[in-house]
C-alpha positions as CSV (number, residue, x, y, z in Angstrom):
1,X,24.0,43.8,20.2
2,X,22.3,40.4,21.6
3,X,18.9,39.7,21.3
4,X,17.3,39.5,25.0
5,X,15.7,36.3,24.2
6,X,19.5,34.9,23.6
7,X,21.3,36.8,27.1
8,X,18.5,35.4,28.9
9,X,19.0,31.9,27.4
10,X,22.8,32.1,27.8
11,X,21.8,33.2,31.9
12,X,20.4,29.9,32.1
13,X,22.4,27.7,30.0
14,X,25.6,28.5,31.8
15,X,24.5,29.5,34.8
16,X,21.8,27.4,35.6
17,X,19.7,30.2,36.7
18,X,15.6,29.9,36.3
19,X,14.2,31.5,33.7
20,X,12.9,34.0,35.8
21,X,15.8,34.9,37.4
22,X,17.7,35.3,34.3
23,X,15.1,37.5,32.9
24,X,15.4,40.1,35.6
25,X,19.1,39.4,35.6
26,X,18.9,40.1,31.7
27,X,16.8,43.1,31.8
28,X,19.0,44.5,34.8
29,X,21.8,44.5,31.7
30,X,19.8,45.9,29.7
31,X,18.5,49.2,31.6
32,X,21.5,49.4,34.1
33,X,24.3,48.7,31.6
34,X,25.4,46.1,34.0
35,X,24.6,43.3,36.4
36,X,26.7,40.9,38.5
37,X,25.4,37.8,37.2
38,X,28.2,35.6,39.4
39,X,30.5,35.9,42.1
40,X,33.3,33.5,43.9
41,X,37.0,33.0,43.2
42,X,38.9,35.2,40.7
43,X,39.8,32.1,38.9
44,X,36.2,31.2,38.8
45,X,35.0,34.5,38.1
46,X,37.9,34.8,35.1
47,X,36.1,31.8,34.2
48,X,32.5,33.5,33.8
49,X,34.2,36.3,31.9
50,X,35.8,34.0,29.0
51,X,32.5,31.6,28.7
52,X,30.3,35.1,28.7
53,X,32.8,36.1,25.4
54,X,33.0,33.1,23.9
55,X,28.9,33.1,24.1
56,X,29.3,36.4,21.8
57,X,28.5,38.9,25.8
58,X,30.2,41.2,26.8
59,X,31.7,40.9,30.5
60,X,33.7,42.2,32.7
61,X,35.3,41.4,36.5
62,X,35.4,43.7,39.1
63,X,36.2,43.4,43.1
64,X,33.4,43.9,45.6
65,X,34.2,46.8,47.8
């Protein structure tokens, strides 16, 4: 369990997303269960997921359809 004050940071520490956007991005998480937070290569995206565990997140990759 991580604090939404601490996803939210992360969402802009990594990311480099405004604090608003990672706000909505972070509260997405935590109502939906989920939110696609980045998108591009799988190597990039494989990328995301490692730096999201290694911030203590969990994260997944899935394919667009």
């Amino acid at each position: 369990m991580n604090l939404m004050s601490y996803v939210t940071y992360v969402f802009q520490a990594y990311f480099g997303y405004p604090k608003d956007k990672a706000h909505k991005l972070m509260l997405d998480v935590h109502h939906k269960g989920r939110a696609t937070v980045s998108s591009g290569s799988r190597e990039e995206m494989e990328r995301d997921v490692q730096a999201m565990h290694g911030y203590g997140l969990w994260a997944t990759l899935s394919q667009d359809r």
